[in-house]
N, C-alpha and C positions, 0 to 999 in steps of 0.2 A: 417278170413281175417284181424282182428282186435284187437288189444290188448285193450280189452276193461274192463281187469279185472273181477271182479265179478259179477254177476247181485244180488241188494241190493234187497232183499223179506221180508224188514222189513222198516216202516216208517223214514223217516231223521227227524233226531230233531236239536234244536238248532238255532242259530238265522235267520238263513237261510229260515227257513222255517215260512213264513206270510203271511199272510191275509191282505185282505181290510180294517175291520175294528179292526185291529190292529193296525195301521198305522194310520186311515185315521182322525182321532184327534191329532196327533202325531207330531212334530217338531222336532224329532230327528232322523229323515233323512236330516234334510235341516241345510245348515249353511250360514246364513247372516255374508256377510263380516262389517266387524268394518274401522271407518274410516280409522282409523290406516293402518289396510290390503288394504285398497283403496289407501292412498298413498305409500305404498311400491310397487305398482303395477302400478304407473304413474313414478314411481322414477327409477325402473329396467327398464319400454319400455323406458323412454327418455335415460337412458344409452346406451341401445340399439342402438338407431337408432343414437345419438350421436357419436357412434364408428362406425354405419355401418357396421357393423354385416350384413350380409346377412339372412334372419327371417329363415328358416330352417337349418340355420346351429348354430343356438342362443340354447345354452347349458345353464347346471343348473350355471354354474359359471359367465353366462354373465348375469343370472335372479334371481339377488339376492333378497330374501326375506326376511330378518332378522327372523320374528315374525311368519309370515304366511307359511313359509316352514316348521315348527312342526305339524304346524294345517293342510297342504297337508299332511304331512306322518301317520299322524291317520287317514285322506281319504282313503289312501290308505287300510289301516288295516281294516277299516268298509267295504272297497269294499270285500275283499277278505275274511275277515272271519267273519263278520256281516250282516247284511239284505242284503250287495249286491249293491246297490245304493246309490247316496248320490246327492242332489239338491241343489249347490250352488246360492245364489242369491247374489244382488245387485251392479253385475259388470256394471259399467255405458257406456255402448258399445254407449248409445246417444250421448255423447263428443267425441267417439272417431271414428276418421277416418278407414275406411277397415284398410288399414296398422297395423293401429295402436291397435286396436280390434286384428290382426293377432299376432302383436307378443305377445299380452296379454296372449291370448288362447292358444300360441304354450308356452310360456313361464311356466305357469302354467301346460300345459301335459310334459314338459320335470319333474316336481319336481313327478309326478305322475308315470311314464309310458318311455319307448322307443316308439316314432312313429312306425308305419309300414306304407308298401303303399295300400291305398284303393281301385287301381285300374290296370289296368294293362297296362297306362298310366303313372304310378308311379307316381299319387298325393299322397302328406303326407299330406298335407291339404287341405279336402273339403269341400264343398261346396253345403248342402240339400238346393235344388231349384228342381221350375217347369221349366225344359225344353222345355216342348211341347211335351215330346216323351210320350210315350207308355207302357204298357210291355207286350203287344201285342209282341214287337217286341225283340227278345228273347235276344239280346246286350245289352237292358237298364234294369238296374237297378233300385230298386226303389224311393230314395233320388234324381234322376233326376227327378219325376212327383210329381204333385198332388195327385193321387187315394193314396185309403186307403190300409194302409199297416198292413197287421193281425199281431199277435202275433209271433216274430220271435228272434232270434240272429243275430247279425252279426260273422264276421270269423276274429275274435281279441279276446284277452281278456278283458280288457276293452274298451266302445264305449264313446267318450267324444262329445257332444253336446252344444255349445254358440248358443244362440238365439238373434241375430243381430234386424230384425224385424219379427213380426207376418204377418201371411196374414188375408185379411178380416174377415174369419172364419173360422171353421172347427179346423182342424189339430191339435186335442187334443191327449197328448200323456199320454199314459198308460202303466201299470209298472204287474207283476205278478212276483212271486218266482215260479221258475223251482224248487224248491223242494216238494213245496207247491202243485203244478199240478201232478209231480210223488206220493205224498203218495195216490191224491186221485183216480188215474189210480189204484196204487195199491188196495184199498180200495174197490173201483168200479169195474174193468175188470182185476183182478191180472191175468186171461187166458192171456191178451197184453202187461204183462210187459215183455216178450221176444222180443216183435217185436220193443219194447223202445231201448234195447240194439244189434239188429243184426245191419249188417251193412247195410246202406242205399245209396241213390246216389242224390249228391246235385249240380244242374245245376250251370255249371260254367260261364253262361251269355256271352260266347265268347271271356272270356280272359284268356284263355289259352293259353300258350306261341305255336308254330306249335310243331306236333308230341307228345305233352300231351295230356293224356284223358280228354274229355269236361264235366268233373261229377268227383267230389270227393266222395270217396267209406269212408262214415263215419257213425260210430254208433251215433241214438240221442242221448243215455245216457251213461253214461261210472262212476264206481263205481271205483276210484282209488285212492291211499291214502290220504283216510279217507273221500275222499269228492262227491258228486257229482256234477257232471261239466254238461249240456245239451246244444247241438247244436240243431235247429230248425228250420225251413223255408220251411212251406208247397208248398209255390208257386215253390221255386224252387226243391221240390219233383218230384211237378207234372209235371213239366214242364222237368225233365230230361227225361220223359219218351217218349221225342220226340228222342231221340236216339236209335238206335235200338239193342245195344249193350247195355243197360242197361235192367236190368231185368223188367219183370211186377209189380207192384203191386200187392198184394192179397188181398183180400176184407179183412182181418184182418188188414193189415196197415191202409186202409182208418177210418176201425171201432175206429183204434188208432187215426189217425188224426182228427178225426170228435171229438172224445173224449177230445182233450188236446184241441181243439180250443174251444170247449162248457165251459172247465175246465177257459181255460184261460179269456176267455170272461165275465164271469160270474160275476155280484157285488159281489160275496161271495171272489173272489180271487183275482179279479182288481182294482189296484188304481190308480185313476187319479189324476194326477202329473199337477199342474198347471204349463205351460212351456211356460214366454214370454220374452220379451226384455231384457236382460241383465243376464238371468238365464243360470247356467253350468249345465248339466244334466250328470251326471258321473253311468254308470252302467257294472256292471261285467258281462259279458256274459254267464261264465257259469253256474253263478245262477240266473240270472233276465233274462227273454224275455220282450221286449217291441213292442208298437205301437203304429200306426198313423193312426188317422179317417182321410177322405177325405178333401180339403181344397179348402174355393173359395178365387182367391187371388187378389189385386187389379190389374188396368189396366194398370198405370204409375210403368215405371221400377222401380226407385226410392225406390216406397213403397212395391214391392212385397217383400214376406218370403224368408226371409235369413239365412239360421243356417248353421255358418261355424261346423265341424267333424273332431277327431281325430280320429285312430284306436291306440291302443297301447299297449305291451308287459308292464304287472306288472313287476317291477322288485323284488317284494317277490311275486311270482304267484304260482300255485298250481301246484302240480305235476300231469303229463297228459300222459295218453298212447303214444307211440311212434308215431302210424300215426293217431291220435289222429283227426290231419287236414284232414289226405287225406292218397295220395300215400307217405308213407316216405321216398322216394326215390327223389323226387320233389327237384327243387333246390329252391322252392320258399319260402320266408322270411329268406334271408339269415340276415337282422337286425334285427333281430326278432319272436318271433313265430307268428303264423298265420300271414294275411295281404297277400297281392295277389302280386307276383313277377313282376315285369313289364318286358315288351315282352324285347329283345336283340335286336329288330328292331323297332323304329318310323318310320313315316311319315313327314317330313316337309312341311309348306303349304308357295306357296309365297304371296303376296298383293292380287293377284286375286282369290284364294283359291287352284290355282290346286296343286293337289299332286307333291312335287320333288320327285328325287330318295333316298331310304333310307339313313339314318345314324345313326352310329351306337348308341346304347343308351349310355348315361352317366350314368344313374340313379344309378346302382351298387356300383359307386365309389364316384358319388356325388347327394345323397338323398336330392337334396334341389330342389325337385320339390312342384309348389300349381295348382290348378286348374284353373288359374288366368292367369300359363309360356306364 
């Protein structure tokens, strides 16, 4: 069902593949910006907003970077064919206004990445907070709550992360190489590195556009030139199997899943990424899964956890099976690979909330939605 290429029965090597305490004395994942790179990023937003530039529609040519735009494009190169992540610090998001932190963080994923939409509301830029929802409740999402989120991918190539403010406590985020976890499946249960590569079914959380399947049909691992790539997300594993057009589980996939979460979880493979105010968290999805412990956050709006999120297409990214995402046949990310298509029909709400009658979406023609419209 899937062109998933070869199944790899030999360990990955190379720099992709690391350890905790490889890293975890290490500073060359992280790159502190220089003053210098600090005023060239007050000197493009005030251009910005000086011309009026509408923020998702602010291009590499409205966010000029003189000095700091070499140093993104080696970002870029260590995402994709180095460790896989990279932890920019010292953007000072304190001075700067929502707006103003907005066009930073978009301005900076443009020299990186094409946006996609994260949701099927067409945000291109969101917004990880606690809602109050659930995921009980099978439409939300986890970057809407608090609860703790295990070891997983998102459905982009790279996940971009600014940390606006922390909450009280918790919500520590943690970093693992997806290569690192396959050689030790290999090593450990080589019987489950089949079931790494068949194809699987990932809950589509209810935003599917009407008449698409509510489960994307994708292998975890996929061996294709030269590289490997892993998608992951147990909860929404398990949670597709409230469909009843999706197949069962066999005690073999749990035995896998119980294995990569013990793999991933483990200080021998996990490194904790300290991630607060003013930090960029830049990771590649096919090779790094991350996550997030539980968080208690304060009471006044004001102070609660804020981390605006890109999704975004490499623009040198690796090369990937055809339905790689899903159904290839899908019209969704049409800017992009991966990212999730926004429905053909909103909702508009008036002052008192109730629903109007539809209209039709923009988003296709003009991608400059935030989570904020």
């Amino acid at each position: 069902m899937t062109s998933v290429g070869n199944v790899l029965r030999r360990p990955c090597t190379g720099p992709a593949v690391w350890r905790a305490p490889d890293l975890a004395d290490s500073e060359g994942w992280v790159l502190r910006l220089s003053p210098a790179h600090l005023e060239e990023l007050e000197v493009a937003a005030r251009a910005v907003r000086e011309r009026g530039v509408p923020l998702l529609k602010v291009t590499v040519e409205d966010f000029v970077l003189p000095s700091l735009a070499a140093r993104l494009g080696r970002v870029a190169e260590e995402l994709e064919n180095d460790r896989g992540f990279v932890l920019v610090k010292g953007i000072p998001v304190e001075r700067y206004s929502l707006p103003v932190a907005s066009i930073v963080f978009w301005g900076l994923g443009q020299h990186l990445g094409v946006p996609v939409s994260q949701n099927a509301a067409g945000h291109m830029l969101g917004h990880a907070r606690d809602t109050g929802r659930t995921l009980a409740d099978p439409s939300t999402r986890g970057y809407q709550t608090r609860a703790e989120l295990p070891f997983h991918t998102d459905g982009c190539d790279v996940l971009g992360l600014l940390c606006l403010r922390a909450g009280r406590s918790g919500a520590r985020t943690r970093l693992v190489s997806s290569a690192a976890v396959h050689n030790a499946v290999l090593a450990r249960r080589p019987d489950l590195l089949e079931h790494l590569y068949r194809t699987h079914f990932l809950d589509r959380r209810e935003e599917q556009a009407p008449g698409e399947p509510p489960c994307d049909a994708v292998p975890l691992a996929a061996w294709y030139g030269g590289k490997l790539s892993m998608r992951y997300n147990r909860r929404y594993l398990e949670s597709a199997q409230r469909f009843a057009e999706v197949p069962r589980l066999k005690p073999a996939d749990r035995e896998l899943f119980d294995l990569v979460d013990e793999l991933a979880a483990s200080a021998e493979f996990r490194l904790d990424v300290g991630f607060g105010p003013g930090d960029l968290l830049l990771v590649n999805n096919h090779a790094v899964m991350h996550s997030r412990t539980e968080y208690e956050d304060f009471a006044e709006p004001e102070s609660k956890r804020h981390v605006l999120r890109l999704w975004l297409t490499a623009r040198e990214g690796r090369d990937l099976p055809t339905d790689y995402w899903g159904d290839p046949r899908s019209t969704r990310s049409a800017s992009g690979r991966g990212g999730i298509e926004p429905r053909d029909v909103i909702l508009t709400r008036n002052p008192a909330g109730t629903a109007r009658r539809p209209r039709p979406s923009l988003t296709a023609t003009r991608p400059d939605r935030t989570e904020n419209e």
